[in-house]
C-alpha positions in Angstrom: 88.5 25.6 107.2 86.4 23.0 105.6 84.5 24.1 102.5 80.8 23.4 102.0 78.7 23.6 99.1 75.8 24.8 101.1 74.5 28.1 99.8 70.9 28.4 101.7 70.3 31.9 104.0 73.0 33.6 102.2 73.2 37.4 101.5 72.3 38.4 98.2 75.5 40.1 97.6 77.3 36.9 98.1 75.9 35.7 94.7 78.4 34.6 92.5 80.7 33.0 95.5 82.2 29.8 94.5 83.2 28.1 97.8 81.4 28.8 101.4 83.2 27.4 104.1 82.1 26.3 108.0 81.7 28.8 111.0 84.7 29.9 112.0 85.2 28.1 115.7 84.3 30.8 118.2 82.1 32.2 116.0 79.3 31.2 118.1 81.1 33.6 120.8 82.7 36.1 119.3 80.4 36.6 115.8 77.3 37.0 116.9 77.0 41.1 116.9 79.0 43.6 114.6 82.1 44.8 116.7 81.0 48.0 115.0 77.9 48.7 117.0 74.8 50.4 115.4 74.9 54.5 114.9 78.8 54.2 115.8 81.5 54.8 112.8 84.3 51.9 114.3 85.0 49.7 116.7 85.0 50.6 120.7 88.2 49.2 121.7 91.3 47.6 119.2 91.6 44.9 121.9 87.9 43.9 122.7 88.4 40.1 121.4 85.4 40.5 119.3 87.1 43.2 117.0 89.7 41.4 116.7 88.0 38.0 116.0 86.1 40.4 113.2 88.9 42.1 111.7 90.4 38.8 111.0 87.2 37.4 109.5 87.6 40.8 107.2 90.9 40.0 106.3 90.5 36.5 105.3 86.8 37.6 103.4 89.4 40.7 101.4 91.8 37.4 100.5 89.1 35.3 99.5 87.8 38.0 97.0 90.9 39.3 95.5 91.9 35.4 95.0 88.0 34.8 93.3 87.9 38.4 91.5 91.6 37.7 89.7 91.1 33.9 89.1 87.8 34.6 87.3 90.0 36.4 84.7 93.0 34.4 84.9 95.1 37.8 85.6 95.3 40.2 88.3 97.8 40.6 91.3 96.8 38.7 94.4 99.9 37.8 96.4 101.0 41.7 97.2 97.5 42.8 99.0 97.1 39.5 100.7 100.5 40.4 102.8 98.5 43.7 103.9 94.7 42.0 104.3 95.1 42.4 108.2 96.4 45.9 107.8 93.1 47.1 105.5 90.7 44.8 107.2 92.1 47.0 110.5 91.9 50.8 109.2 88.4 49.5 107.9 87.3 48.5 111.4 88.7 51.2 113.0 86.6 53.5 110.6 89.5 55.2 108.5 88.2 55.0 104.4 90.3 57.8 102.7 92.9 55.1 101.8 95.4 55.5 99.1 98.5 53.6 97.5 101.4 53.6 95.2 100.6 50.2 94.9 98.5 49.6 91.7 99.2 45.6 91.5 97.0 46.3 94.7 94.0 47.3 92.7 91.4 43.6 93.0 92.0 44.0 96.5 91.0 47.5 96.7 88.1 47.1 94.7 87.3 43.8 97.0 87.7 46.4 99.6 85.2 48.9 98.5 82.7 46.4 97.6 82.5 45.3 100.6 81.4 48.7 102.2 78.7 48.4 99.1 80.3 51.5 97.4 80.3 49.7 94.2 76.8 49.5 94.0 77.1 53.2 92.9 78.1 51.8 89.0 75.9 48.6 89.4 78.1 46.2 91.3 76.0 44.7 94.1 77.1 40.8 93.9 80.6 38.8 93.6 79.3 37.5 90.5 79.0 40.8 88.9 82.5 41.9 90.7 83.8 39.1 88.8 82.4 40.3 85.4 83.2 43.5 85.9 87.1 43.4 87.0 89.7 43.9 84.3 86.6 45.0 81.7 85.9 48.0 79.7 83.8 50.4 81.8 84.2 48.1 84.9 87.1 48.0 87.1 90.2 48.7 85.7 93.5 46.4 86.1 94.8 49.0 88.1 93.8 51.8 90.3 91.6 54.5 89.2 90.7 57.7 90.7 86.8 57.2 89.2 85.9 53.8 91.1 83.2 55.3 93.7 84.9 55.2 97.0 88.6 54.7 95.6 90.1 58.5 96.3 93.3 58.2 93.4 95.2 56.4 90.6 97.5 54.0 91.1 99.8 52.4 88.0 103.3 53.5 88.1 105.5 52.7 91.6 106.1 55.6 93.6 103.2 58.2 93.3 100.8 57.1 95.8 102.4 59.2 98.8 101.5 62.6 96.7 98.0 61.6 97.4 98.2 61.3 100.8 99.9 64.4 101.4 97.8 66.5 99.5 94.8 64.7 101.3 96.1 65.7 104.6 97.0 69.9 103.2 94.0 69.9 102.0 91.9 68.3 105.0 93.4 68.4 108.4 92.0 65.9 110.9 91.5 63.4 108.4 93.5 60.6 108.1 95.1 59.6 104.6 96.7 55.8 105.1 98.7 55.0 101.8 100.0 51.7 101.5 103.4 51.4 100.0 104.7 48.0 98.5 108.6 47.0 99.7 109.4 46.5 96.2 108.0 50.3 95.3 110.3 51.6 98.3 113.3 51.2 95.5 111.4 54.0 93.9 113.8 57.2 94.6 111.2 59.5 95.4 108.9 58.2 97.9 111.5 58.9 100.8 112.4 62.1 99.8 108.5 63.6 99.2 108.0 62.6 102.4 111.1 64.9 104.2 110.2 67.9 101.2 106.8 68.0 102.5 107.3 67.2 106.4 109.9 70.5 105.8 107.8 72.3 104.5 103.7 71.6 105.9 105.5 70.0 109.8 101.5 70.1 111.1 100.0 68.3 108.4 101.4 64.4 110.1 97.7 62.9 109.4 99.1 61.0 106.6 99.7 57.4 107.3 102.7 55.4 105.1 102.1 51.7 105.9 104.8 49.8 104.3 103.7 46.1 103.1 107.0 44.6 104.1 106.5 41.1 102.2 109.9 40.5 101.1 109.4 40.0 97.4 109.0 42.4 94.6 107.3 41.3 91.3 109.4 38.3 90.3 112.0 38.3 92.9 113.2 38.7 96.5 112.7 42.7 96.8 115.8 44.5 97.2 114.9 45.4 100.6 114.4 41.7 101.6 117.9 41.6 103.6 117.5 44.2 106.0 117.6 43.7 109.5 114.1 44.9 111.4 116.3 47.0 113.3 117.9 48.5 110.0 114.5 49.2 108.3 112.8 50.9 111.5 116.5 53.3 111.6 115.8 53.7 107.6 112.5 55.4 108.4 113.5 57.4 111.3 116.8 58.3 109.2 114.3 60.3 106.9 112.2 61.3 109.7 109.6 59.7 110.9 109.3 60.1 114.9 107.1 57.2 115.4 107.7 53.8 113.8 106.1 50.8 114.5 106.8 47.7 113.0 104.4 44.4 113.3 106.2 41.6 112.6 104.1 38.4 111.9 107.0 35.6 112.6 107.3 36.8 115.9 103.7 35.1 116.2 104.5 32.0 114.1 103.9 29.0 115.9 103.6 26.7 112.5 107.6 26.2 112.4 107.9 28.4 109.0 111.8 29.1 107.6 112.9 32.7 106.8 112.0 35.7 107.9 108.8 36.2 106.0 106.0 34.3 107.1 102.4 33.7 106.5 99.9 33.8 109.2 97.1 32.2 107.7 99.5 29.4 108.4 99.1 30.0 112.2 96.6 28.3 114.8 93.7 30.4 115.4 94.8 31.3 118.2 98.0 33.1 116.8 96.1 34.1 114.0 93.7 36.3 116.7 97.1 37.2 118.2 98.7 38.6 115.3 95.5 40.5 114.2 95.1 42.2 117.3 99.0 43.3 117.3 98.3 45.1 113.6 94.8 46.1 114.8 96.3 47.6 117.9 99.1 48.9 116.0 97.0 50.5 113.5 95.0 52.4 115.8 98.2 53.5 117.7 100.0 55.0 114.5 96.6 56.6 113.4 96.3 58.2 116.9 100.1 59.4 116.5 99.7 60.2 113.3 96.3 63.0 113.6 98.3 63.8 116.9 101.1 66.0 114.9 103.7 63.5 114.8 105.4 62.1 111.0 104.4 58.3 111.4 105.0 55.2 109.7 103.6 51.7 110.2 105.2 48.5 108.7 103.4 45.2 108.4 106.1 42.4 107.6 104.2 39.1 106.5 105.0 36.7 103.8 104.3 37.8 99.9 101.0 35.7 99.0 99.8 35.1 102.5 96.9 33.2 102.4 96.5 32.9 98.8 97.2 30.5 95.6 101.1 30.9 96.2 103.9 32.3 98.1 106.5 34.9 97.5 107.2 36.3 94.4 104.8 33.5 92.5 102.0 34.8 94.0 102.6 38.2 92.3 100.2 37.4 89.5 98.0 35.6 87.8 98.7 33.9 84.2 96.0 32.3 81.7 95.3 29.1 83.0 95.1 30.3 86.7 91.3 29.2 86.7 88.3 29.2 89.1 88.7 25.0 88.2 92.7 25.5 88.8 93.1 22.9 92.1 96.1 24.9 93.7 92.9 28.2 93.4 90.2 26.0 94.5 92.5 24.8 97.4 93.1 28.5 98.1 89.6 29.5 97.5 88.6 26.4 99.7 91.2 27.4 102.8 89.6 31.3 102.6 85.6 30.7 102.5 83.6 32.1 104.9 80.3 31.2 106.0 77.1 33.1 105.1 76.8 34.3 108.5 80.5 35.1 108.4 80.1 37.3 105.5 77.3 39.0 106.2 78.8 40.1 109.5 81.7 41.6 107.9 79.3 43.4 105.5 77.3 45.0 108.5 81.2 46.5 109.8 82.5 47.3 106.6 79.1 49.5 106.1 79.1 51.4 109.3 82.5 52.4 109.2 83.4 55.5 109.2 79.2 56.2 109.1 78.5 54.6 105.6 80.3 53.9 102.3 83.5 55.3 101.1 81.7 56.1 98.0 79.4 58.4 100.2 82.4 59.6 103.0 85.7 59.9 101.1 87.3 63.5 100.6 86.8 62.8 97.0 83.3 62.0 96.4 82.2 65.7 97.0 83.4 69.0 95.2 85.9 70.5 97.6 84.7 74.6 97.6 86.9 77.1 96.0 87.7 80.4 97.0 86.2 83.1 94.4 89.1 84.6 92.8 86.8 87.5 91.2 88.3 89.5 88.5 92.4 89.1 87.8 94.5 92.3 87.7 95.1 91.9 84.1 97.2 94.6 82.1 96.5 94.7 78.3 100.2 96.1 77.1 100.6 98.1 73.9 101.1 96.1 70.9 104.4 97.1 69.0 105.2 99.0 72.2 107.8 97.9 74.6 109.1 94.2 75.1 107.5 92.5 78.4 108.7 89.6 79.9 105.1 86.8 80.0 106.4 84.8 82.2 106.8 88.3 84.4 102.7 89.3 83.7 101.6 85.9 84.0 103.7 86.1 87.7 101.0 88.9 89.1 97.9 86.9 88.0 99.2 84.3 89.9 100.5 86.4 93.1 96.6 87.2 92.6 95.2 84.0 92.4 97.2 83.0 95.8 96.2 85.9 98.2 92.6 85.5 97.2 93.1 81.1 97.3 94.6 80.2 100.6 94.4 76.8 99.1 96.5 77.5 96.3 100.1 76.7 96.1 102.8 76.8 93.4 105.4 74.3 92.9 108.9 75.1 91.6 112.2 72.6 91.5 113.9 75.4 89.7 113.0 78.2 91.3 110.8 81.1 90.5 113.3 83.9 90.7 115.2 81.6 87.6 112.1 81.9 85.8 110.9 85.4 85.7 108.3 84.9 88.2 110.3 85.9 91.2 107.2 88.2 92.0 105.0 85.1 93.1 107.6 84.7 95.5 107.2 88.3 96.6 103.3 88.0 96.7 103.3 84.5 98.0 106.7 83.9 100.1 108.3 80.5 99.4 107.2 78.2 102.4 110.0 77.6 104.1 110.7 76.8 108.6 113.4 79.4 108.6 112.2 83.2 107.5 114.6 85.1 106.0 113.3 88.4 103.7 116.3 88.7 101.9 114.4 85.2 99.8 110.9 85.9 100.6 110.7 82.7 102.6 108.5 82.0 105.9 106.8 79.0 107.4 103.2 80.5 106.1 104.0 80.8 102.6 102.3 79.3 99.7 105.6 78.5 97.2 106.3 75.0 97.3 110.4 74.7 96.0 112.1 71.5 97.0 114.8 70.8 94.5 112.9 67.3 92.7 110.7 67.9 90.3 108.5 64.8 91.4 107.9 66.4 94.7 106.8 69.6 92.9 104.6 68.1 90.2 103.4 65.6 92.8 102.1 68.0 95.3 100.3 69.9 92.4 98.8 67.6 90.5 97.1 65.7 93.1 96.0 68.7 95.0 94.2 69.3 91.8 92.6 65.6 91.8 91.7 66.5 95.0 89.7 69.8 94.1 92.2 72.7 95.0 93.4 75.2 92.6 97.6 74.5 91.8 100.4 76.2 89.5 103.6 73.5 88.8 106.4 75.8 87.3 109.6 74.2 85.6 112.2 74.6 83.9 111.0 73.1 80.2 114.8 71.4 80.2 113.9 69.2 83.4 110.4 69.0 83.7 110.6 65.4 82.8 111.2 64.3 85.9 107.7 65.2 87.4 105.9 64.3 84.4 105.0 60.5 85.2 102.7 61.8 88.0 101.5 65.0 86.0 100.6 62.3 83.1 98.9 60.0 85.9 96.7 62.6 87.2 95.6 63.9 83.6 94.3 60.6 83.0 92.9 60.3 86.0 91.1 63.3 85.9 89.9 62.4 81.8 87.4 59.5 83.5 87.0 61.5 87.2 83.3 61.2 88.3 83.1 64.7 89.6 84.8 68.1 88.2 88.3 69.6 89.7 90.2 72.5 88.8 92.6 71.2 86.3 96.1 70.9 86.7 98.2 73.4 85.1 101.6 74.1 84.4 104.4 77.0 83.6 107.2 75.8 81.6 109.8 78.1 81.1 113.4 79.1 80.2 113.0 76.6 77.1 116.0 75.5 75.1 116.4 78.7 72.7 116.9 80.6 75.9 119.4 78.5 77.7 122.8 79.2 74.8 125.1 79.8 77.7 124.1 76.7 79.8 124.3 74.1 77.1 122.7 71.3 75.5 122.0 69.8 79.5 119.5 72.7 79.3 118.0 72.2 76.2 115.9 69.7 76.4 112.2 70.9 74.3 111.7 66.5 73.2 109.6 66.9 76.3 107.1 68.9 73.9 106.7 65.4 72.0 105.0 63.8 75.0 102.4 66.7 75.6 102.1 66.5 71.6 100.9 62.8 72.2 98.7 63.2 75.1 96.6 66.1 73.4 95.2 63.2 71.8 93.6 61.8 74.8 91.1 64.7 74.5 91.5 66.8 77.9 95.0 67.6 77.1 95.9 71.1 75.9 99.5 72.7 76.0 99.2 76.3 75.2 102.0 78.4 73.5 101.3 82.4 74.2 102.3 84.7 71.6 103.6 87.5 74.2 103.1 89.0 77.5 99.3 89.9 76.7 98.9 86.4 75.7 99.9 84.8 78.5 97.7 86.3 80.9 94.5 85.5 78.8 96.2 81.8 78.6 96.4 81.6 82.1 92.5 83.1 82.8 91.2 80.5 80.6 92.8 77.2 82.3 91.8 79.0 85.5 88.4 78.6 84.6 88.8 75.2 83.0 87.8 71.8 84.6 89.4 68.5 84.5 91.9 69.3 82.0 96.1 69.3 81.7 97.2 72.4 80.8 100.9 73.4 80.0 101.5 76.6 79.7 105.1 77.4 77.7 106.6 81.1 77.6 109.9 82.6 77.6 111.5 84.4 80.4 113.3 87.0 78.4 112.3 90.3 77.2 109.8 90.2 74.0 108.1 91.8 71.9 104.5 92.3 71.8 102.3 91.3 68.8 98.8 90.2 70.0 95.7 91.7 72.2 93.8 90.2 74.7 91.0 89.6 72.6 92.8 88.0 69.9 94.3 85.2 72.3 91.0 84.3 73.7 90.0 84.1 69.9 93.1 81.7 69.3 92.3 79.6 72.8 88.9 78.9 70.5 90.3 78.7 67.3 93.6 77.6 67.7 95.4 80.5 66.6 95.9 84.2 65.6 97.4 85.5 62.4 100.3 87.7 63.6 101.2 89.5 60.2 99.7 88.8 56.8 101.5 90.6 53.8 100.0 90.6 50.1 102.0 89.0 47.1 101.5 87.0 44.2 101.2 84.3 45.9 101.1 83.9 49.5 103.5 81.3 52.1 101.9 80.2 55.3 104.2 80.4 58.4 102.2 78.2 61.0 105.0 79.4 64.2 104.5 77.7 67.9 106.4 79.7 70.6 107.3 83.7 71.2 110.9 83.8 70.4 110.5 82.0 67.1 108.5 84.9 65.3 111.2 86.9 65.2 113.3 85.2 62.6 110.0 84.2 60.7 108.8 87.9 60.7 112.5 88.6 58.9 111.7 86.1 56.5 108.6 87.6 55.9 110.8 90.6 54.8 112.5 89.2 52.7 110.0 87.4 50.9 108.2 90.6 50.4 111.1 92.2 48.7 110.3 89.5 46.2 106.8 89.9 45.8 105.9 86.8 47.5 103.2 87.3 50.6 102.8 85.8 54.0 100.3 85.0 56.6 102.2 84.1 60.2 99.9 82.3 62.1 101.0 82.4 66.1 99.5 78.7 66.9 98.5 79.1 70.4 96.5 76.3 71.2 97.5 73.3 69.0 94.9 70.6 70.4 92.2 73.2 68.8 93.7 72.3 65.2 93.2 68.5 65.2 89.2 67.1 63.6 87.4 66.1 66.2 88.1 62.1 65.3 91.9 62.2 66.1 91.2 62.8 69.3 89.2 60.7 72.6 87.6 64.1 73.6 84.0 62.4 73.9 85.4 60.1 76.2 86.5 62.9 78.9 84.7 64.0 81.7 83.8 67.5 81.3 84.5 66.9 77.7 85.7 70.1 75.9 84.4 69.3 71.8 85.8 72.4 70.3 87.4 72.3 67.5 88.3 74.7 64.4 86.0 73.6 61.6 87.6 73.5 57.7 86.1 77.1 57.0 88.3 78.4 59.9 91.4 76.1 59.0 91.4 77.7 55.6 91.1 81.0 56.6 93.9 80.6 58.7 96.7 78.3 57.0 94.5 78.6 53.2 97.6 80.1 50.7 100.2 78.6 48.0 102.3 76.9 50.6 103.2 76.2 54.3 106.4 76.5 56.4 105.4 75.5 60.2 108.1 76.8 63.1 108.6 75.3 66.2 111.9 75.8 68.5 110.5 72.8 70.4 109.6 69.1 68.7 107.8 69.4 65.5 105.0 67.0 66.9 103.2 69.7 68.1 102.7 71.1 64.2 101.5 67.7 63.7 97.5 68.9 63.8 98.8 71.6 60.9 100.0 69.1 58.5 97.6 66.8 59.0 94.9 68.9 57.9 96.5 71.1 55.2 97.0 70.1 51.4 99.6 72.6 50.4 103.4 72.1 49.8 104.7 72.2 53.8 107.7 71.5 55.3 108.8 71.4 58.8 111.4 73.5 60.7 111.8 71.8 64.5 114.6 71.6 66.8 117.5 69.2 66.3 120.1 69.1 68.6 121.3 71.6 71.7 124.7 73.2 71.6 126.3 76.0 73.2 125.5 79.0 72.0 126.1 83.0 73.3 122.2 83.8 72.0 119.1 82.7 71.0 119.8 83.8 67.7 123.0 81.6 67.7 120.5 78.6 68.8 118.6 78.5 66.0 120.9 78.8 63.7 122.6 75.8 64.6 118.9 73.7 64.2 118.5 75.7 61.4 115.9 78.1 62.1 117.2 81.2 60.4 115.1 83.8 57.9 117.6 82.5 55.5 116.6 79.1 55.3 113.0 79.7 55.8 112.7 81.9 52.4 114.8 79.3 50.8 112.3 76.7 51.7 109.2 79.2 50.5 110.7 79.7 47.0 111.4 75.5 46.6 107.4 74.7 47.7 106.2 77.7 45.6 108.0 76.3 42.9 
């Protein structure tokens, strides 16, 4: 296509557009009235020549503005979206927006995407020029996917989480169809594949979720390492983990430009091939959709060459470096090859605005507040205190039997199992979904227990069910929570800049390393603790640490009731003592924390303890030290982000920003004395709000190693968490 300079009769949202090109030939037949007639939401037919003839005009007008939108900031990722342009441009015209990805190199194509449809105008973006300025800037469009650009319905950064999305798109909204692109390079990632089969297993009605793998050949800077399989191979990989239906669209089998390998690049083709090859992935498109909302697990694979259409080919096109100008002649040449005309653009405009009856940013799942069933008032049981020793993880296990039977939204997700845990009665109130029911486990195909053995799947599910607006519980093991905690962390920030409130996600971490002597130091793994210890300073972060059974329920009301927020919840599964009441916990969820035991002396040592099971040897100590005329406060820290001033943290920056924090008054009342010893049997970065704040003599006693051990007694001892030591440390501060 020839590139004018003529820039007379165009739109005004195709200010800022740096090369127009000619009519398109045909346009005169096939362009003159959107394929997308007035008052209807998509095209009439996939193979009325017209559509296609559009969709490709939509395609090449997505290519042009990811190429102009990442050169005009010499960075970005063209080449991987431009493989897919025909695949968008096609769910577009067939009137399907709720679109996700694992892809976030994807991200200028996306936004190109939802600019067209005008839902950018909802944060002032109504020309290129200002989709230029905006792209890769603060408060503008981020370098990767974010879950708050208006019409965009999730994150997208790290490979491998975008399929989560979709999933809990289509649980959540059945007859709705939730595309989500996957990249060929991201397919290495280990748990795409095996979310999929967890979730087919368990939810075999909800197929309205539509993988469509960008087969391209080339991962970020090399061949990808699924490059060298056969097309016959990678259809039997899909249908090897389940998918019925597979269709593959294969763009060489359409090249008539003489192009080597098995990757090829259509804009390369005549027109006429081009319309040809469009129409095989419109037609395709609308086929695995209709499958797909017809109850059968789908998959649709586009195979075109890396970089099609844009400033390079294969792995080169990946991304843009500094120098990769708007002036750059290999760009311009690109930029030149793309351009449509004015009449061009404005044509795909009018489609991408009536599909699907208007723009994303007004039609997507996730520009409204999903509704939430009222859960009323939670069976709680206030338990004596000094009485007999309760089990929290056990009470917090009927609240959320509760919260399930009164939600049939809700769900709870468990790699490790809930019986493992103490919570075996959510499985008793919920039943683990499961095809085969069998009593004897308290499964059924009905149930609302989520409990593949992968953590990802479990924390995946949750947490974007959560984005999306329903109400979820992701229990672990503390030891191997890890593995979920990419897309837990993903969603937290996701839901720190989210345009519209959503039950936070929330978590149950349990059977913690001082519990797990007899398994070993596999089991022991609390340095988890030190990435939620980081993340409280992002401001909507809060891991809670109950005191005891009565505790935990009040913990778990409150992040019921919260908005937008991550909240871990950490407890032991074994048999404890109780210490606090109900009203003193909702006193520490404000304040940070609740003083356990205070004893007079002459002068007075501060024990600022996180976690249940740790009191015990501090409460010895106290003891001790008051058999020497020395006093103590022990302060059970229950909420730790409450501790930090309200500048070490980005709080202001949250949506539905939480701004409590204790004030210096409170601090001193609480952790005020002679000198401070702060417990932890997880990662002493959680005490880090403590001794950032106090001025007294403090020291630190954290967790060191794992080792096995026949108690939890034994466990400590070996990191050094004994009464012993702790009075040792109180007479060397005290001086």
């Amino acid at each position: 296509m020839t590139a004018v300079t003529t820039k007379s009769a165009t739109p005004a949202f195709c200010d800022g557009i740096q090369h127009f090109g000619e009519a398109m030939p045909e346009f005169d037949t096939y362009g003159q009235a959107p394929a997308i007639a007035e008052g209807a939401n998509a095209i009439a037919s996939p193979s009325d020549p017209a559509a296609v003839y559009q969709t490709l005009l939509a395609a090449d007008a997505l290519r042009y503005l990811t190429l102009q939108v990442t050169a005009s900031k010499e960075s970005g990722h063209p080449g991987g979206f431009a493989s897919v342009a025909e695949g968008i441009a096609s769910l577009v015209m067939l009137g399907y927006k709720n679109i996700t990805t694992e892809v976030g190199h994807h991200a200028p194509g996306f936004y190109s995407n939802v600019f067209l449809d005008r839902s950018l105008e909802v944060m002032g973006i109504e020309t290129v020029q200002q989709l230029c300025d905006r792209f890769r800037e603060t408060h503008g469009l981020l370098g990767h996917l974010s879950g708050q650009m208006p019409g965009l319905l999730s994150p997208a950064g790290p490979l491998g989480q975008g399929q989560h999305f979709a999933m809990a798109g289509a649980k959540l909204h059945p007859g709705t169809l939730f595309p989500v692109t996957i990249g060929d390079g991201g397919l290495g990632e280990p748990y795409i594949m095996s979310s999929f089969g967890h979730f087919n297993t368990a939810y075999p009605n909800a197929t309205n979720f539509l993988p469509i793998l960008v087969w391209n050949g080339y991962s970020q800077e090399h061949h990808s390492m699924v490059s060298t399989k056969t097309n016959e191979e990678m259809v039997a990989y899909w249908r090897g983990n389940g998918f019925k239906e597979v269709i593959l669209v294969n763009a060489k089998d359409y090249d008539d430009a003489n192009q080597p390998g098995d990757y090829v690049d259509s804009t390369a083709f005549s027109l006429k091939q081009r319309l040809a090859f469009t129409q095989a992935v419109l037609e395709a498109t609308d086929r695995a959709a209709k499958s797909a909302l017809g109850g059968t697990l789908t998959a649709l694979i586009i195979k075109q060459l890396k970089g099609a259409g844009v400033h390079k080919r294969g792995a080169q096109s990946h991304n843009l470096y500094p120098g990769d100008s708007l002036t750059r002649d290999y760009i311009v040449n690109a930029l030149s090859a793309r351009a449509l005309s004015p009449a061009a653009w404005n044509l795909v405009r009018t489609n991408y605005e009536r599909s699907a009856g208007g723009p994303a940013a007004q039609t997507a799942v996730t520009e409204s507040v999903l509704p939430l069933a009222d859960l009323g008032q939670l069976p709680l049981e206030e338990f004596a205190v000094d009485g007999e020793k309760k089990v929290a993880t056990t009470a917090m296990g009927v609240l959320v039997g509760d919260v399930g039977q009164k939600d049939p939204q809700f769900v709870v997700t468990n790699a490790d199992g809930n019986a493992a845990s103490g919570i075996n009665n959510i499985n008793q109130a919920l039943k683990i979904i499961h095809p085969t029911p069998d009593d004897t486990y308290y499964q059924g195909p009905s149930g609302q227990v989520y409990e593949p053995l992968s953590e990802d799947a479990c924390a995946g599910l949750a947490a974007a069910q959560a984005l999306f607006g329903a109400r979820t519980l992701w229990c672990s093991y503390e030891s191997f929570a890890v593995n979920g905690l990419p897309i837990w962390q993903t969603v937290t920030q996701a839901m720190a800049e989210l345009r519209r409130p959503t039950p936070s996600t929330i978590t149950l971490f349990t059977a913690g390393a001082l519990e797990q002597g007899r398994n070993g130091w596999t089991h022991q793994r609390p340095e988890i603790e030190n990435y939620f210890a980081a993340m409280m300073r992002n401001g909507n972060v809060f891991p809670l640490f109950p005191t005891d059974a009565n505790s935990i329920q009040v913990c778990y009301e409150w992040a019921l009731g919260t908005r937008n927020k991550g909240v871990t919840i950490t407890a032991s599964k074994s048999a404890l003592p109780v210490y606090t009441t109900f009203d003193q916990t909702r006193q520490a969820l404000q304040e940070g924390g609740v003083v356990v035991q205070s004893t007079s002396g002459a002068k007075t040592v501060v024990f600022a303890v996180i976690g249940d099971m740790t009191l015990i040897p501090v409460l010895e100590a106290a003891k001790q030290l008051a058999t020497a005329g020395i006093g103590s406060r022990i302060v059970s820290i229950v909420s730790p982000r409450r501790l930090y001033r309200p500048t070490d943290t980005a709080w202001d920056t949250c949506s539905e920003a939480d701004g409590d924090f204790l004030d210096d008054a409170g601090f001193e009342r609480l952790f005020g004395g002679d000198a401070l010893i702060g417990v932890t049997g997880g990662t002493s970065a959680m005490l880090e709000p403590v001794m950032l704040r106090s001025t007294l003599p403090r020291d630190v006693f954290a967790w060191k190693r794992g080792e096995t051990a026949a108690t939890a007694a034994q466990v400590m001892a070996f990191n050094g968490i004994t009464a012993e030591n702790f009075v040792a440390r109180a007479k060397g501060l005290l001086g």
